[in-house]
VEXFIPA-450142 format. One record per residue (C-alpha): x, y, z. Coordinates in nm, 2 decimals, padded with zeros to 4 digits. Layout:
BEGIN
X,Y,Z $
...
***
This chain:
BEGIN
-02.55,00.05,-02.17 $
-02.80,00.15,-01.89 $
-02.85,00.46,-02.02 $
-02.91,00.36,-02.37 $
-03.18,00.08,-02.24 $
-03.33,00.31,-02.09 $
-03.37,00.58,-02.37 $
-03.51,00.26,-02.58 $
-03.77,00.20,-02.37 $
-03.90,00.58,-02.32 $
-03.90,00.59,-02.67 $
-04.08,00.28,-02.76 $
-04.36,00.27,-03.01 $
-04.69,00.13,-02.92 $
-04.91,-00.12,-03.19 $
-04.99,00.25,-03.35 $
-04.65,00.31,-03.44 $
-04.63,00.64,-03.20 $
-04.41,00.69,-02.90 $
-04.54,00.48,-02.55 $
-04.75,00.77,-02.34 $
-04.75,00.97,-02.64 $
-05.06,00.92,-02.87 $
-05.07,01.02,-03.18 $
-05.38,01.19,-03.40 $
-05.57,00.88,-03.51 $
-05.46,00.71,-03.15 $
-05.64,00.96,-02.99 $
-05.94,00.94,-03.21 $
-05.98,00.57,-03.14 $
-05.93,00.60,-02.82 $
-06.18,00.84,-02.78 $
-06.37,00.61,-03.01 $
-06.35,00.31,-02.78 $
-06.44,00.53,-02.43 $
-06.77,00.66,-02.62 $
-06.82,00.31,-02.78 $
-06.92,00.16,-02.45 $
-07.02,00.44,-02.24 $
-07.30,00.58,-02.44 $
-07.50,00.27,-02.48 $
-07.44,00.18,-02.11 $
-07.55,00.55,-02.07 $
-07.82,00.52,-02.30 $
-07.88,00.15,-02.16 $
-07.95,00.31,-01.82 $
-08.17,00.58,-01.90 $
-08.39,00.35,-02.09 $
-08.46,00.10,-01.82 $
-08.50,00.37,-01.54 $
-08.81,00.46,-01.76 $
-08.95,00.14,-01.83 $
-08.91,-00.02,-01.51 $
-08.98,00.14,-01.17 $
-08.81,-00.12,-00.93 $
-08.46,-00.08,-01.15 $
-08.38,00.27,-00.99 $
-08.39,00.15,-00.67 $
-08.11,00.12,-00.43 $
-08.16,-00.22,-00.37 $
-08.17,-00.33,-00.67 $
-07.90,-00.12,-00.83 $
-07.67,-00.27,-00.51 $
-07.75,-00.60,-00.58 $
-07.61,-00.56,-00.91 $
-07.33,-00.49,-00.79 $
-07.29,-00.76,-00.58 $
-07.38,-00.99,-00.78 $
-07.12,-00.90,-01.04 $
-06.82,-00.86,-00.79 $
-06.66,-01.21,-00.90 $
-06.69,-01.07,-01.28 $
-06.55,-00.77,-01.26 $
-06.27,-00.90,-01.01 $
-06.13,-01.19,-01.30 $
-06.27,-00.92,-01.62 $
-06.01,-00.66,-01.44 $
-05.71,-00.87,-01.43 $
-05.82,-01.03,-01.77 $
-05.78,-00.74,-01.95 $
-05.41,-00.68,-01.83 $
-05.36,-01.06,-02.03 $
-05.55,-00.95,-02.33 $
-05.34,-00.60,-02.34 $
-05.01,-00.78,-02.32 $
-05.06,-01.02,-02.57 $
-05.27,-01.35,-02.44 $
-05.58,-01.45,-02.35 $
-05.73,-01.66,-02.03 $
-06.02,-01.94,-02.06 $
-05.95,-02.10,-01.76 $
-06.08,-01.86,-01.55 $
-06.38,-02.03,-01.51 $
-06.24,-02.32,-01.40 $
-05.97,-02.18,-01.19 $
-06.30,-02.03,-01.04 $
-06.47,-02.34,-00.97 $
-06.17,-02.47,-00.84 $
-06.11,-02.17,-00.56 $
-06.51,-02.24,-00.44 $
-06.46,-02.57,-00.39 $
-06.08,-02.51,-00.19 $
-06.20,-02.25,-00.03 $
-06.54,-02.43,00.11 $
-06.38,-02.77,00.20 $
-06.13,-02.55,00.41 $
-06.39,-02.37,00.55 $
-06.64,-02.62,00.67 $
-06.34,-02.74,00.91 $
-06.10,-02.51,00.94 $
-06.06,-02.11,01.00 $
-06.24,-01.86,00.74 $
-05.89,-01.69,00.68 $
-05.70,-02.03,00.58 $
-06.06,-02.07,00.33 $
-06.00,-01.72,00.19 $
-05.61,-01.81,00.15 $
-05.63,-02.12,00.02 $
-05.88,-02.00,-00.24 $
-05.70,-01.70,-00.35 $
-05.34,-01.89,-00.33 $
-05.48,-02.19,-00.54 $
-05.59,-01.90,-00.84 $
-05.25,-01.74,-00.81 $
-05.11,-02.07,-00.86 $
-05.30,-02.23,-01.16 $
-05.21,-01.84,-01.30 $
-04.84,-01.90,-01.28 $
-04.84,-02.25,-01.44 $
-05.08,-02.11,-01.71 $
-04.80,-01.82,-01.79 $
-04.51,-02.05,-01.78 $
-04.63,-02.29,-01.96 $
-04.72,-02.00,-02.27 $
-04.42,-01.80,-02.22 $
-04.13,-02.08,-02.14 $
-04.27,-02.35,-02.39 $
-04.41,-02.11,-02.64 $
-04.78,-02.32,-02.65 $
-05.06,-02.03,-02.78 $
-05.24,-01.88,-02.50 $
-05.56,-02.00,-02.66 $
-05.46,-02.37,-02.65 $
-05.25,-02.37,-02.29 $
-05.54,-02.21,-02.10 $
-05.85,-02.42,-02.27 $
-05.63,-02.71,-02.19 $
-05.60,-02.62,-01.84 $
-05.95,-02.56,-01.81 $
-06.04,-02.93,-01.87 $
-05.72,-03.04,-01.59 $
-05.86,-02.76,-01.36 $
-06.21,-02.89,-01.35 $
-06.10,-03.25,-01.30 $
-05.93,-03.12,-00.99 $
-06.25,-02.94,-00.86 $
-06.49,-03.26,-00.91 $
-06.17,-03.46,-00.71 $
-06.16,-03.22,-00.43 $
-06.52,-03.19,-00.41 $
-06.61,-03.57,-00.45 $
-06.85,-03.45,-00.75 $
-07.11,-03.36,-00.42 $
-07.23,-02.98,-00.37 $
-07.04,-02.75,-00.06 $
-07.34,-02.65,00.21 $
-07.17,-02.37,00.48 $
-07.35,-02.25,00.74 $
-07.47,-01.90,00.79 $
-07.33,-01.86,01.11 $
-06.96,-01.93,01.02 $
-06.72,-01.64,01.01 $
-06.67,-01.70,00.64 $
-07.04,-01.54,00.59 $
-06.91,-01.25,00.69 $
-06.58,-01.20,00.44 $
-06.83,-01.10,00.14 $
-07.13,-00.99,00.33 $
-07.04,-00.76,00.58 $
-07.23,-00.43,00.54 $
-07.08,-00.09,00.53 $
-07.29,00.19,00.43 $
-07.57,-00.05,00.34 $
-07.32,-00.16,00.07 $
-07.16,-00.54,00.09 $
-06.79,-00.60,00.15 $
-06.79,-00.79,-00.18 $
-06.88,-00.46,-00.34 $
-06.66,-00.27,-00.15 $
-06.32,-00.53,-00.23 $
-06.43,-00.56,-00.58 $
-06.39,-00.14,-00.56 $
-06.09,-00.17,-00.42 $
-05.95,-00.43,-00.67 $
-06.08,-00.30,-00.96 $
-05.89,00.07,-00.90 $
-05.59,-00.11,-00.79 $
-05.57,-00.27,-01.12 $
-05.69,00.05,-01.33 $
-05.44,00.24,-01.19 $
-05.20,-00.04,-01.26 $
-05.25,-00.01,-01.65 $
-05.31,00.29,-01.72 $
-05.09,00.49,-01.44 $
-04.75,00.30,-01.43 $
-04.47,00.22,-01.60 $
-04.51,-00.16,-01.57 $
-04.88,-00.10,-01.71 $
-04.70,00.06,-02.03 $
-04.48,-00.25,-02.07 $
-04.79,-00.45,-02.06 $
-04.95,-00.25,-02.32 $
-04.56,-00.23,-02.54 $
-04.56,-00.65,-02.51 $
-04.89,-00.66,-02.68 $
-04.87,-00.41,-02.93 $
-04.51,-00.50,-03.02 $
-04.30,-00.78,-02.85 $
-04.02,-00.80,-03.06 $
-03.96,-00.38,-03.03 $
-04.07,-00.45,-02.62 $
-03.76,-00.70,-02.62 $
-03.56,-00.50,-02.79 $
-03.60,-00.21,-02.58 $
-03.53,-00.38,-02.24 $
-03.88,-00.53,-02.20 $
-03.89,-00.84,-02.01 $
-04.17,-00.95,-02.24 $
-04.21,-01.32,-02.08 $
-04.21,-01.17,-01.73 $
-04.46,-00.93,-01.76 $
-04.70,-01.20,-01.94 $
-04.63,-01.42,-01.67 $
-04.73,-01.13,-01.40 $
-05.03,-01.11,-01.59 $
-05.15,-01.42,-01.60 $
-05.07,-01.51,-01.20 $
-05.27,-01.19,-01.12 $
-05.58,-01.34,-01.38 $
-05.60,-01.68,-01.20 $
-05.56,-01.46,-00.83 $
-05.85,-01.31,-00.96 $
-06.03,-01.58,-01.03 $
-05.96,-01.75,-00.74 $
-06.08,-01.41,-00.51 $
-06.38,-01.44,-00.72 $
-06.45,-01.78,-00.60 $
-06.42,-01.72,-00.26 $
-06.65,-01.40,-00.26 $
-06.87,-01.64,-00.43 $
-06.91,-01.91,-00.23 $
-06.88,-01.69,00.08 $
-07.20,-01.49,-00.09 $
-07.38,-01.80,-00.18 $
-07.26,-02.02,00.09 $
-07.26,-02.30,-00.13 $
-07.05,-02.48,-00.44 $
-07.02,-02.71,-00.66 $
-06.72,-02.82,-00.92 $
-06.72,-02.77,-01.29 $
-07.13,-02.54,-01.23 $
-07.13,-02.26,-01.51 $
-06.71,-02.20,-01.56 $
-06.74,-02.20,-01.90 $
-07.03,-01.93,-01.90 $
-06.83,-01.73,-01.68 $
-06.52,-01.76,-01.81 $
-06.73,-01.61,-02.16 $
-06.88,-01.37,-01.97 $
-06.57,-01.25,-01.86 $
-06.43,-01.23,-02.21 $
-06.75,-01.07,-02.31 $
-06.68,-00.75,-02.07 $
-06.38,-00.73,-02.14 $
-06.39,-00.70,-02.53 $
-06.76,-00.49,-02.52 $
-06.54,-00.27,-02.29 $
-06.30,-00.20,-02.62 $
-05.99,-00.40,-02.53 $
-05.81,-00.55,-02.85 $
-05.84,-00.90,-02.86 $
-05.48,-00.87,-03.10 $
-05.39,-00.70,-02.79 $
-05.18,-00.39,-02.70 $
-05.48,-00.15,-02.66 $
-05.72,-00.17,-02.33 $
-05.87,-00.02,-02.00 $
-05.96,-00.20,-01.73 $
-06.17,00.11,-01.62 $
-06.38,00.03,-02.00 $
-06.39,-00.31,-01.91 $
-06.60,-00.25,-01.57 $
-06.84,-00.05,-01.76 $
-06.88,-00.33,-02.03 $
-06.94,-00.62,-01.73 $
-07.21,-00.37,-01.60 $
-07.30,-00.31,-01.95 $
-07.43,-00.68,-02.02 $
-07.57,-00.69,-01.61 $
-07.81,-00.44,-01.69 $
-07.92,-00.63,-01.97 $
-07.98,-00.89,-01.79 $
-08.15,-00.74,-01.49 $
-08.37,-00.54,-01.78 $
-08.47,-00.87,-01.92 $
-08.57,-00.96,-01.57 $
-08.76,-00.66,-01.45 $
-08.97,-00.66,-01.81 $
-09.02,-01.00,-01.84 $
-08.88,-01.07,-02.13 $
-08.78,-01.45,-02.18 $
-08.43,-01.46,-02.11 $
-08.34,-01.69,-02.38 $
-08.30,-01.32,-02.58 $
-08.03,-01.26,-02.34 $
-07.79,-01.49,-02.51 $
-07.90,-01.35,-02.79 $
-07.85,-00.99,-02.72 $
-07.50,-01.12,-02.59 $
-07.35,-01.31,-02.90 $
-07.49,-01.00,-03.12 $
-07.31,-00.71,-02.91 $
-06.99,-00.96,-02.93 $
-07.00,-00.98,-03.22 $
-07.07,-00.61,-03.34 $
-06.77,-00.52,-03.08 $
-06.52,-00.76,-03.21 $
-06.59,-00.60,-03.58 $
-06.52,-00.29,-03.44 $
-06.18,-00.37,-03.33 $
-06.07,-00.55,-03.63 $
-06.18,-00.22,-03.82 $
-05.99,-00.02,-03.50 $
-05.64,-00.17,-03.61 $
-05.71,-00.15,-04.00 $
-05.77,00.19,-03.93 $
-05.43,00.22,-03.74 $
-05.24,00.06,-04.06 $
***
């Protein structure tokens, strides 16, 4: 019986109807698609504003990109392991706010490493309600995690008493995101870390090709051997840890928070990445490594818009259109797979 289980699952088809780890023609081609879908305009992108503006090349500025996307591409990395195995998070931004606030209550009176825990633990935990609640009770991912957002951010504004988190400079906690190695921040270098960690979770190991089988086909993943519930639950807790790490490389950059202050714009920022970066939104098909590049991809247009002087209200506009146009594509991705 072993045996047999286990000859199911090596041979189990993905959402294109070919073989896990084996892709077939058109897979191939749209996978290929997908890579070249976001790199070459991030490429092209890049090129484009080292012409028109001088400051953009520079170090600084290119590092302080980086930095200041570190919380994104920390919660858009573990995202996109939800999205590829079937669900989707929107309480990210909430479990974000949330972590801040923990994590700088804690840390105005106690150790920075009980802050950073605390923050971190409280993300992991709203992630594990958040997965038990879609995979024990059935409730659309959608729904449970919108739903959580508004019970996430009530908790925030309780914790924080509604009032914004001041830390000092001089705490310890400075240090956790700031410290400089190589000129470069800690909360660049962690987000490095994470980020691989994570790539190599999906797209190197076998539990990152049941993540990828329980989104392309659950009921073939169950039937297999998959433990379909488990692995969406795995992915959610490691979302909301994200978010919560976010949080406290936030506040610990910033030195400052306050409940319920631009979750929602994260949490669709977040989403943004992760679908410009060519992960299915039907699921089954992703990269967190695509996903990195498509955060970065709507930074730069940001810090473009900056740099030119452009009025930024063209930003959001920019962003809804490259949605938009990237959502179309996947829909077209999966007819082309029928």
């Amino acid at each position: 019986m072993t045996h047999q289980t286990t000859e199911q699952t090596d041979t189990l088809e993905g959402s294109d109807g070919s073989p896990l780890g084996v892709l077939s023609g058109t897979s191939r081609f749209l996978h290929s698609w997908r890579t070249a879908g976001i790199a070459i305009p991030f490429l092209i992108l890049f090129v484009t504003l080292s012409i028109a503006s001088q400051p953009f090349l520079h170090t600084s500025n290119l590092i302080n990109i980086l930095d200041q996307q570190a919380a994104t591409l920390c919660i858009a990395a573990a995202g996109t392991l939800v999205l590829v195995a079937g669900g989707i998070d929107l309480s990210v931004g909430a479990t974000y706010g949330l972590a801040t606030v923990v994590a700088g209550e804690i840390a105005a009176h106690h150790s920075p490493v009980l802050a950073i825990g605390a923050g971190i633990l409280v993300g992991l935990f709203v992630g594990l309600v958040n997965g038990l609640i879609v995979t024990v009770f059935k409730i659309n991912a959608l729904i449970t995690t919108l739903a959580m957002s508004f019970v996430i951010g009530g908790l925030a504004l309780k914790v924080s008493g509604g009032n914004l988190i001041v830390l000092s400079a001089n705490s310890g906690f400075f240090k956790f995101a700031n410290a400089q190695f190589l000129t470069v921040p800690s909360a660049v270098w962690m987000t490095l870390v994470f980020v691989v960690i994570l790539g190599l979770l999906l797209s190197g190991s076998t539990f990152g090709r049941y993540m990828v089988a329980s989104g392309g086909n659950a009921e073939a993943a169950r039937l297999a051997g998959v433990r379909v519930n488990l692995i969406r639950v795995v992915a959610f807790t490691l979302s909301g840890g994200a978010a919560g790490l976010g949080g406290v490389i936030d506040i610990s950059r910033l030195l400052s928070a306050q409940a319920a202050s631009g979750g929602s714009a994260l949490a669709f920022t977040v989403l943004a990445g992760i679908v410009v970066g060519g992960t299915s939104i039907a699921g089954g098909e992703g990269s967190v490594w695509r996903t990195a590049i498509g955060v970065l991809f709507i930074a730069l247009i940001g810090n473009g818009i900056d740099l030119l002087g452009v009025d930024p209200l063209y930003q959001q506009i920019v962003l809804g259109v490259i949605l938009l146009i990237a959502v179309g594509l996947d829909a077209w991705a999966r007819q082309r797979r029928r």
